[in-house]
FIDO-627890 format. One record per residue (C-alpha): residue number from 1; residue in three letters; x, z, y. Coordinates in steps of 0.05 Angstrom, whole numbers, padded with zeros to 5 digits, m for minus. Layout:
<NUM ala <X Z Y>> ...
//
This chain:
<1 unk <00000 00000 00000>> <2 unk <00021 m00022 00071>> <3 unk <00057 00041 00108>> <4 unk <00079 00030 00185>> <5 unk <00137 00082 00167>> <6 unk <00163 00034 00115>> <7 unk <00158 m00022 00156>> <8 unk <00192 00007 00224>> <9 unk <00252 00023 00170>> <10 unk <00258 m00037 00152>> <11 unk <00271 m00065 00207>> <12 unk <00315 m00011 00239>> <13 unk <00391 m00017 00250>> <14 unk <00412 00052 00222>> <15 unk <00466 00060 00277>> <16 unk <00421 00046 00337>> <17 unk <00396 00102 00377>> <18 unk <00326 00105 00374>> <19 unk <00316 00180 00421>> <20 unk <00352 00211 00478>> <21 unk <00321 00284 00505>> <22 unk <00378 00305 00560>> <23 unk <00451 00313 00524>> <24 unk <00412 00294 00458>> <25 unk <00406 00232 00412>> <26 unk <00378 00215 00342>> <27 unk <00395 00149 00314>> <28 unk <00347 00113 00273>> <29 unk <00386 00139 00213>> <30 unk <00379 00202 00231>> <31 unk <00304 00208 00253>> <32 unk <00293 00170 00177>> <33 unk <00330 00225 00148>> <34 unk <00300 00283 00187>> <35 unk <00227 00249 00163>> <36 unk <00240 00245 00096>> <37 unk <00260 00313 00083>> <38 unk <00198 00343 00121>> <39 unk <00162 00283 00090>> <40 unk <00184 00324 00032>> <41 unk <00169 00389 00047>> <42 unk <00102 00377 00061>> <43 unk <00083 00346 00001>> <44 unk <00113 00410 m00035>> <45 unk <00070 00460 00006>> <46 unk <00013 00419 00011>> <47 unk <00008 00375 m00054>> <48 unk <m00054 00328 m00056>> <49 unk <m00110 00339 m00115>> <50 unk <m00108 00278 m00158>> <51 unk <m00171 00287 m00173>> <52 unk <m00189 00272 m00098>> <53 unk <m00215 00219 m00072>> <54 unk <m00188 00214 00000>> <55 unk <m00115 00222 00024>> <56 unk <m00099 00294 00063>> <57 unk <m00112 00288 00140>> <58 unk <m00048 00332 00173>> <59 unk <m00045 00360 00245>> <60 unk <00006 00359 00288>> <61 unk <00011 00419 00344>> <62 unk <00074 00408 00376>> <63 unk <00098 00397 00458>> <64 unk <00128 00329 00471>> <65 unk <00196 00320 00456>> <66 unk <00241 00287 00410>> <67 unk <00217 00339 00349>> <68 unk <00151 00309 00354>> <69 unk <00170 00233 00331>> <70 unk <00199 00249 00267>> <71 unk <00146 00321 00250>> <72 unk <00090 00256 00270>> <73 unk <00119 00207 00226>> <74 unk <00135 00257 00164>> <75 unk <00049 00261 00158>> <76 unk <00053 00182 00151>> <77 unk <00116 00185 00103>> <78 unk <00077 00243 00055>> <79 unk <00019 00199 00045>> <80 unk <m00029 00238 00099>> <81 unk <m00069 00213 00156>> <82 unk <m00031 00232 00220>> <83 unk <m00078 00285 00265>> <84 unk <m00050 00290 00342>> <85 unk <m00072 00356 00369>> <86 unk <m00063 00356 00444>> <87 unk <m00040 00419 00483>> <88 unk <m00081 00417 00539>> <89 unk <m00140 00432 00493>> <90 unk <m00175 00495 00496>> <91 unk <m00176 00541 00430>> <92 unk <m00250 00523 00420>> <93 unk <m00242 00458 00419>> <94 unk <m00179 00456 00366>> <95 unk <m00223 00482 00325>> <96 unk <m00272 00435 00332>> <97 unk <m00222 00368 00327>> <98 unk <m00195 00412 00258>> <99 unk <m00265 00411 00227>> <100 unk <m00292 00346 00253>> <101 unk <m00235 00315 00215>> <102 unk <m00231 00354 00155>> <103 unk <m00161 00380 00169>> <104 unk <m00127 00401 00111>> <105 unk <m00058 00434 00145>> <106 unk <m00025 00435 00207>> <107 unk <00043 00434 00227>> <108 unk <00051 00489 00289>> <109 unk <00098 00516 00325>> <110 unk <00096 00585 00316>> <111 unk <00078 00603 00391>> <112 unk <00022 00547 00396>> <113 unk <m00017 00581 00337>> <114 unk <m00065 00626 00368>> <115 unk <m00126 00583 00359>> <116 unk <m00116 00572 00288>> <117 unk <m00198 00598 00252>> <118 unk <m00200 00654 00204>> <119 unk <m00176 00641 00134>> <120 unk <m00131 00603 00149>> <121 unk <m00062 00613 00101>> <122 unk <00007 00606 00111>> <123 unk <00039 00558 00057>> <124 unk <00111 00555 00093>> <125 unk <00161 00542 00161>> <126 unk <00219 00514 00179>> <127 unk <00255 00504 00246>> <128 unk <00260 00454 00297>> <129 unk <00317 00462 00350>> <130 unk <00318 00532 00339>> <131 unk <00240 00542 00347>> <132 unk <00209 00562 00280>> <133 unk <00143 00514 00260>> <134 unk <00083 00530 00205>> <135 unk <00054 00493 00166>> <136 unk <m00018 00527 00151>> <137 unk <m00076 00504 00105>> <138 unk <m00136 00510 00145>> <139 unk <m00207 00529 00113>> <140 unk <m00248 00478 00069>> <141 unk <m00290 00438 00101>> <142 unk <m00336 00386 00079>> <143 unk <m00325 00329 00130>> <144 unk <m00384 00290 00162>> <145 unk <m00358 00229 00134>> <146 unk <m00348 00182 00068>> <147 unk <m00288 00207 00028>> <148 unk <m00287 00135 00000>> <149 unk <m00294 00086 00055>> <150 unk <m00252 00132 00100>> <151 unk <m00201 00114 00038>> <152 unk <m00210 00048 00038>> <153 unk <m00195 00042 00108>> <154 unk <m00118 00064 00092>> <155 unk <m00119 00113 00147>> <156 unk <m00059 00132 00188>> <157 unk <m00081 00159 00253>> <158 unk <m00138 00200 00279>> <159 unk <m00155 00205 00353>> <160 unk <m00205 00236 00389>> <161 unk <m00208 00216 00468>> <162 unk <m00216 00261 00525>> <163 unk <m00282 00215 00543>> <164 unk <m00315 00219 00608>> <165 unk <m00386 00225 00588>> <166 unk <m00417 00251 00523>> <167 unk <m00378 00277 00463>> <168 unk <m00319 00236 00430>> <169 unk <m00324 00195 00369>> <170 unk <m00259 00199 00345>> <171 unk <m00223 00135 00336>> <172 unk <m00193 00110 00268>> <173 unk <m00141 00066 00259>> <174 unk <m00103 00044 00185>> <175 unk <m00029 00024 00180>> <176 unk <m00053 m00044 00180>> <177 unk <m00078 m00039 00249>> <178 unk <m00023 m00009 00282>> <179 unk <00010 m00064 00260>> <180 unk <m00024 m00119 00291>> <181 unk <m00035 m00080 00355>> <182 unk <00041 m00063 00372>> <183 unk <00047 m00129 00356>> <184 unk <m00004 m00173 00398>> <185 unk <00019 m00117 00452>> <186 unk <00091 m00129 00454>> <187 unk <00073 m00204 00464>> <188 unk <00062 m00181 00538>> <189 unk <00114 m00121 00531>> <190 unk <00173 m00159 00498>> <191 unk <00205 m00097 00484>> <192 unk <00268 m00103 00436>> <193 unk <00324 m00082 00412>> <194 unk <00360 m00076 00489>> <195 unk <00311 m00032 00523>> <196 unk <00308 00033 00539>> <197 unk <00243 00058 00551>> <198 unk <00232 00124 00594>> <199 unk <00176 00155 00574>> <200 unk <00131 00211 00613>> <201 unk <00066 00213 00574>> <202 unk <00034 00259 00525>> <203 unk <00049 00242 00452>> <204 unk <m00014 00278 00427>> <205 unk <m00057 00217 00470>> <206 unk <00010 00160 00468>> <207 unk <00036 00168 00402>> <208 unk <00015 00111 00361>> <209 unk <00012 00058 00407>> <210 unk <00069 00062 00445>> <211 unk <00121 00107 00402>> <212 unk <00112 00072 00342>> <213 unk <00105 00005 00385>> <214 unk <00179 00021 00406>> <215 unk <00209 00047 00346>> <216 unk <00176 m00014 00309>> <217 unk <00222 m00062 00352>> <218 unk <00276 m00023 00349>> <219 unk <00289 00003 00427>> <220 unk <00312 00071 00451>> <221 unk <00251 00116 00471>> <222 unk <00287 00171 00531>> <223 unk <00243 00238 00533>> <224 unk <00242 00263 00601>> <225 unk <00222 00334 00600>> <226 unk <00189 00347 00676>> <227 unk <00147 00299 00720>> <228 unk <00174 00308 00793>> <229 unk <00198 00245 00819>> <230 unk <00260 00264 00827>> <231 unk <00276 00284 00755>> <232 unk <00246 00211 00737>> <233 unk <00289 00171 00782>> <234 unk <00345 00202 00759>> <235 unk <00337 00203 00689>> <236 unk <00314 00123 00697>> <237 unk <00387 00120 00738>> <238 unk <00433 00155 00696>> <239 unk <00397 00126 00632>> <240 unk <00398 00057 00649>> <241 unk <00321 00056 00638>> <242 unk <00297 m00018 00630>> <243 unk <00224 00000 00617>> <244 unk <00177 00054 00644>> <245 unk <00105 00068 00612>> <246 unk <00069 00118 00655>> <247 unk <00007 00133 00702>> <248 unk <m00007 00124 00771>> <249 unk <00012 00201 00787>> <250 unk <00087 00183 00764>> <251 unk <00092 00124 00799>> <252 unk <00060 00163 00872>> <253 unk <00118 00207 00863>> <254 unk <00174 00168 00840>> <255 unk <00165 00134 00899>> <256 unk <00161 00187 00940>> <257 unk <00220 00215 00902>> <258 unk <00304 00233 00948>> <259 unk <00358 00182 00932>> <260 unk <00390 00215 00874>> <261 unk <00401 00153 00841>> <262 unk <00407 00079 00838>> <263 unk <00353 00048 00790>> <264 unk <00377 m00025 00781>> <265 unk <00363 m00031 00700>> <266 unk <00296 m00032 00707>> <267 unk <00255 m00099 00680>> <268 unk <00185 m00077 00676>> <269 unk <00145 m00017 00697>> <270 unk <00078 m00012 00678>> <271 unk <00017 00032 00705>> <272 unk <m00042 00056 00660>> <273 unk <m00092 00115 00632>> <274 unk <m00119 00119 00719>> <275 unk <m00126 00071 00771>> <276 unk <m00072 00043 00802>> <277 unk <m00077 00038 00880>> <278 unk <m00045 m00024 00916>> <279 unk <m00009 00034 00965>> <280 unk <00040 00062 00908>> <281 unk <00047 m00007 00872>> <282 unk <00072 m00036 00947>> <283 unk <00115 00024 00955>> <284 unk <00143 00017 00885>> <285 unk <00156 m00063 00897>> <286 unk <00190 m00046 00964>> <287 unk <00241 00015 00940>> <288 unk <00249 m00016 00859>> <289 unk <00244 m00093 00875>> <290 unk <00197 m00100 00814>> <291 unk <00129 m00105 00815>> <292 unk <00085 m00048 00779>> <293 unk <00043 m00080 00726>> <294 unk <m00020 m00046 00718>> <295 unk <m00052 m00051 00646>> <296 unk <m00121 m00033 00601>> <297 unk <m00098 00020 00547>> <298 unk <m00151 00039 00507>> <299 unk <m00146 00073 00444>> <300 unk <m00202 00031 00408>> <301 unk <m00157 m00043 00413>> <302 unk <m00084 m00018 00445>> <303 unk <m00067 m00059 00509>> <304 unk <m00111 m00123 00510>> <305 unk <m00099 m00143 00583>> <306 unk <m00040 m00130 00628>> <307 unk <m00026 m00154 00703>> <308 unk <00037 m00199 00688>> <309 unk <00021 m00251 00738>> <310 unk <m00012 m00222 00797>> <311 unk <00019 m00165 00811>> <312 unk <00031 m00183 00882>> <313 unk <m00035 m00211 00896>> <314 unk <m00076 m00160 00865>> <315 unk <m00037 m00100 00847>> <316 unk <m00109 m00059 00837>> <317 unk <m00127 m00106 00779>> <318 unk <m00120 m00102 00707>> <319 unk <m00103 m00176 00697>> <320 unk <m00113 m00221 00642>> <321 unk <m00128 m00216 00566>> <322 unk <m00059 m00222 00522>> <323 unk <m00050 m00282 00483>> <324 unk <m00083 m00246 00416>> <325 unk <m00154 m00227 00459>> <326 unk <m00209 m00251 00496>> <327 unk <m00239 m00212 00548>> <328 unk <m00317 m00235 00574>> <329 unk <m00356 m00201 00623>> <330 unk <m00426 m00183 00622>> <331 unk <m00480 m00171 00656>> <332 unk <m00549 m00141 00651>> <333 unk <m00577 m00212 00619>> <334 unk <m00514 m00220 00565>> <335 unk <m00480 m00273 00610>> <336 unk <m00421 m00275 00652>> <337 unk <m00428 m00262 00725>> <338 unk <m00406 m00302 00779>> <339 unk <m00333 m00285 00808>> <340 unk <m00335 m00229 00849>> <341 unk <m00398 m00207 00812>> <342 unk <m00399 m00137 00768>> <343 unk <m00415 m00138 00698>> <344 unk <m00383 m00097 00632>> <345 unk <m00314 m00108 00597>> <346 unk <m00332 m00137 00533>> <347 unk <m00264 m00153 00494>> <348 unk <m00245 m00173 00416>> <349 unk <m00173 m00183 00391>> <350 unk <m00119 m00156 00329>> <351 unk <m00109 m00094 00317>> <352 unk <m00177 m00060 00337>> <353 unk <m00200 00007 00317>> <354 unk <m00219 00007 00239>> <355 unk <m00282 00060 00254>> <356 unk <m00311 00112 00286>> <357 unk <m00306 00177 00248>> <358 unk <m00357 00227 00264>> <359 unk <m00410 00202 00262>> <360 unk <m00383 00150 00216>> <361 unk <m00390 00073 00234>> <362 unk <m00339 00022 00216>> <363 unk <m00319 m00026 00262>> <364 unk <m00368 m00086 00236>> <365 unk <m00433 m00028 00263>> <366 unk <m00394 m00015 00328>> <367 unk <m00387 m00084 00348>> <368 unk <m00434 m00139 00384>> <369 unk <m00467 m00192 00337>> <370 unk <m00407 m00239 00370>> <371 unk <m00353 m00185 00352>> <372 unk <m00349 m00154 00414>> <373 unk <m00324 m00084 00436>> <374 unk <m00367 m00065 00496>> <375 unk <m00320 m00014 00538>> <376 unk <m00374 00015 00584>> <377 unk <m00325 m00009 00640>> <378 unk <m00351 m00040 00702>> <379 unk <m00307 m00103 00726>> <380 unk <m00301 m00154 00763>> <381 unk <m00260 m00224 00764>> <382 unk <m00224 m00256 00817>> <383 unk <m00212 m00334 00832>> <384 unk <m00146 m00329 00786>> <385 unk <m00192 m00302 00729>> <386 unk <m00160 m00228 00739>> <387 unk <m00201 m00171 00724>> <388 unk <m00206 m00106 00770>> <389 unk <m00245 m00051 00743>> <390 unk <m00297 m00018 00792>> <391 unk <m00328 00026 00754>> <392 unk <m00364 00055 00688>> <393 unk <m00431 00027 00673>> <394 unk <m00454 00095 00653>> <395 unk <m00442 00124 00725>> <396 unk <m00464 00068 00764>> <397 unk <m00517 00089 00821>> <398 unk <m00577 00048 00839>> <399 unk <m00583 00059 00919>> <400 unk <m00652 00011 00928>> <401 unk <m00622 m00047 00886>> <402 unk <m00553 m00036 00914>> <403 unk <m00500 m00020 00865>> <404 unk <m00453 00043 00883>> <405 unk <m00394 00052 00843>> <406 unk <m00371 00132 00839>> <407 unk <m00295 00102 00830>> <408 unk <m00293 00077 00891>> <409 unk <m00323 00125 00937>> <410 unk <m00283 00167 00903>> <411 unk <m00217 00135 00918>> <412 unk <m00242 00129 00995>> <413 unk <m00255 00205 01000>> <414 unk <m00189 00225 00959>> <415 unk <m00141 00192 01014>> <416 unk <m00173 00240 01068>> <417 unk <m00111 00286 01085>> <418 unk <m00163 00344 01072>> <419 unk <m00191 00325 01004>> <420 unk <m00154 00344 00951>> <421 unk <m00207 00316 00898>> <422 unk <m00275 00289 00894>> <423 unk <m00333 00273 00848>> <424 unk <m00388 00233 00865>> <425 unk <m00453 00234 00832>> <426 unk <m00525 00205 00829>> <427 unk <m00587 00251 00858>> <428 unk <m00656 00223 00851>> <429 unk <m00689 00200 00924>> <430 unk <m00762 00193 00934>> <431 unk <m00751 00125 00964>> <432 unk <m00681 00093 00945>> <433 unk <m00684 00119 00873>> <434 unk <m00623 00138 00870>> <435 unk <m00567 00165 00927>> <436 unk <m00486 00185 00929>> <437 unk <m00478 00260 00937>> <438 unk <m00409 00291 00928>> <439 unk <m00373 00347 00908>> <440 unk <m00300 00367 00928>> <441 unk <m00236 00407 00929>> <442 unk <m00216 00417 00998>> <443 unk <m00146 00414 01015>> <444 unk <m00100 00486 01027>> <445 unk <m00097 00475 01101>> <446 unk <m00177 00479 01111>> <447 unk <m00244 00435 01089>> <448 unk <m00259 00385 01128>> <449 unk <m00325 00378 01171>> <450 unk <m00383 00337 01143>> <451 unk <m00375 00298 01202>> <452 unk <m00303 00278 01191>> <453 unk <m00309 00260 01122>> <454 unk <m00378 00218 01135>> <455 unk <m00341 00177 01205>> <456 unk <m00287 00171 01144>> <457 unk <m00330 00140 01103>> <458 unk <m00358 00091 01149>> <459 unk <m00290 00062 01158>> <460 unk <m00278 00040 01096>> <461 unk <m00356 00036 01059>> <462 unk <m00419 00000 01065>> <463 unk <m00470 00050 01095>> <464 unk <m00508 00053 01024>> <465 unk <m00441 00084 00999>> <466 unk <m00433 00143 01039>> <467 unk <m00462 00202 01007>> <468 unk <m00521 00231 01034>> <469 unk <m00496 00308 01019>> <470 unk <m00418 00331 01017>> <471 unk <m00406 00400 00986>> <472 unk <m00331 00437 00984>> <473 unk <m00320 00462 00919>> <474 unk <m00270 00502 00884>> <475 unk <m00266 00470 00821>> <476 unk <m00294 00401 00789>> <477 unk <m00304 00397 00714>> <478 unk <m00250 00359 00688>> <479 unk <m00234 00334 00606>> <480 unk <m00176 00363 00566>> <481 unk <m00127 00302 00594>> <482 unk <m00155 00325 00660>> <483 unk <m00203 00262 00679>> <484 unk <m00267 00276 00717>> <485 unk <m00319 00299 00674>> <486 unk <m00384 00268 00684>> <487 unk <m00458 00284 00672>> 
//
């Protein structure tokens, strides 16, 4: 049976370093033998029934850091499905990913355990850089889903998003899939053997798109611990960084960042997981001399479209499908919109998720009748066929037949000096159906008046847009990867 593992081995040149953290490196030789032997140890602690049906699913508790890549890749080597469990999640809700999965064991590090549910036993541990990990059987549970077709699948990696609205799915994908996705990706990437990639993101939400989309074509992956600009440009500097994967937030303060360093490796930067704003992508072109490339990751196909070509004429868009996907908008009749015109993402390409897991629905359910993944993004498309997204069709708001995007209000109210962070929402009117209202975190120095952020408003919105009611707030709900949380 097809294993990712197997195949980025393959393929690796044993000498070639494949992680840098700081004064440390592991060479592809090295991070194979490190996996093996945990590979190893796991399947001596927790041995699989034959008599089961279904392979074991494994957690993974661990910060980012050059520990995680080969503790992530010994699940795939032992024959388990490979469970990301992200820090940032509250103890409630580890519990929760652990039983809507049907966790078998985790791998923890000793000081992230805490959340771990009663009954759970201790079957071993064994250090990592000095920091002792466990590796506990959790409870028996009987998942939500078929034992069988979960099987067939050949599962390797389990992912439930930090969604906006509603409660997460959790996202499947099998070995085979990874495969075709890091592939059809790096047709925009071109990541190889010469690049160093610096890399800022969380590995729970990252891991096996862009990690094993690296390792897989054999470039060096450099772990920088902090996210001030600062520590970025100089690790990109000093590292001779050639490619940089991160969100809008890094790139705001990496150009924002002192001189400490001379950045003149770098090939390709691209932005995703947030908007990007054309402010930080011109700031970035002017300091770096390379455009910021602003791309569509979402865990259900990879990264089906990417800005390559117009960068400089519309840094705020998303771009155009890769060569192995289609991307069609739609509106509220099925058919494409005119240009300039909303309507929803609709995209279908290699390497998309296998199935939902709880509930269960395999890909074939989750799809159009044309084979279509509907996003629930809001876009629109430009002259050159470039895509911006405007918004979720979820959260749209109906102001008398007018279409309000939240997004962009949003965006308007966040660059006011004395908003720190906003959320707008849809209240019921007795005569527009539906208006803007808005709820924000004022800035240290003081809120601002209603009037001020209303005359703020009004230079940059429509008059439908502004919100009819502003409220300072002290805190806005917000998901476990710290996204706005919606009604």
């Amino acid at each position: 049976m097809f294993s990712i593992v197997e195949a980025i081995r393959q393929r690796a040149t044993p000498q070639a370093v494949a992680l840098v953290q700081k004064d440390r490196t592991l060479s592809y030789e090295s991070l194979f033998q490190q996996c093996d032997a945990l590979a190893a140890m796991i399947q001596q602690h927790v041995p699989h029934d034959p008599a089961r049906v279904d392979r074991l699913r494994i957690g993974v508790h661990f910060p980012s850091s050059l520990d995680y890549v080969p503790l992530a890749l010994a699940t795939l080597a032992a024959g388990a499905c490979f469970v990301p469990i992200p820090d940032e999640l509250a103890d409630e809700e580890k519990r929760d990913l652990a039983t809507r999965t049907g966790m078998d064991a985790v791998l923890v590090l000793e000081t992230l355990a805490g959340w771990l549910p009663e009954g759970t036993q201790k079957l071993g541990a064994f250090s990592v850089a000095e920091q002792k990990v466990l590796i506990q059987r959790l409870p028996a549970v009987t998942p939500g889903f078929p034992a069988a077709a979960f099987e067939g699948i050949n599962p390797a990696f389990i992912r439930f998003s930090s969604g906006t609205t509603g409660k997460s799915k959790g996202v499947l994908l099998s070995h085979e899939s990874l495969l075709e996705r890091i592939t059809a990706a790096n047709e925009g990437l071109r990541i190889g053997p010469g690049d160093r990639v610096l890399w800022v993101l969380p590995m729970a939400h990252h891991f096996a798109v862009s990690i094993v989309l690296y390792l897989y074509h054999g470039a060096t992956t450099i772990i920088e611990e902090t996210h001030m600009g600062e520590d970025l440009l100089r690790a990109g500097a000093e590292q001779k960084a050639t490619v940089m994967y991160g969100s809008p937030v890094h790139y705001r303060q990496l150009v924002e960042a002192p001189p400490v360093g001379e950045w003149t490796t770098l090939r390709l930067a691209v932005a995703t997981a947030a908007a990007l704003d054309a402010a930080t992508a011109e700031k970035f072109r002017a300091r770096f001399g390379r455009d910021l490339v602003q791309g569509l990751g979402i865990i259900e196909l990879g990264l089906p479209v990417l800005n390559l070509t117009g960068a400089q004429e519309a840094p705020e868009a998303i771009g155009l499908p890769l060569s192995a996907y289609e991307c069609l908008l739609k509106d509220d009749t099925g058919r494409e919109p005119p240009a300039g015109e909303p309507g929803e993402i609709c995209l279908r390409g290699k390497g998309m998720f296998d199935a939902y897991l709880d509930p269960w629905m395999p890909r074939a359910e989750a799809l159009d009748a044309e084979g279509w993944f509907t996003t629930g993004d809001l876009g629109r498309r430009d002259a050159a066929g470039r895509v911006t997204i405007c918004g979720r069709k979820k959260t749209l708001i109906n102001v008398g037949g007018m279409k309000v995007f939240p997004e962009e209000v949003e965006r308007v109210l966040d660059s006011h000096p004395k908003v720190q962070r906003s959320l707008v929402e849809a209240r019921l009117h007795p005569l527009y159906g539906e208006v803007p209202i808005v709820r924000y975190i004022a800035s240290p120095e003081g809120a601002p008046t209603t009037m001020e952020l209303r005359n703020h408003c009004r230079a940059h919105l429509a008059g439908y847009k502004i919100p009819l009611l502003f409220s300072a707030v002290p805190q806005l709900p917000l998901t476990a990867s710290g996204k706005l949380k919606r009604a």
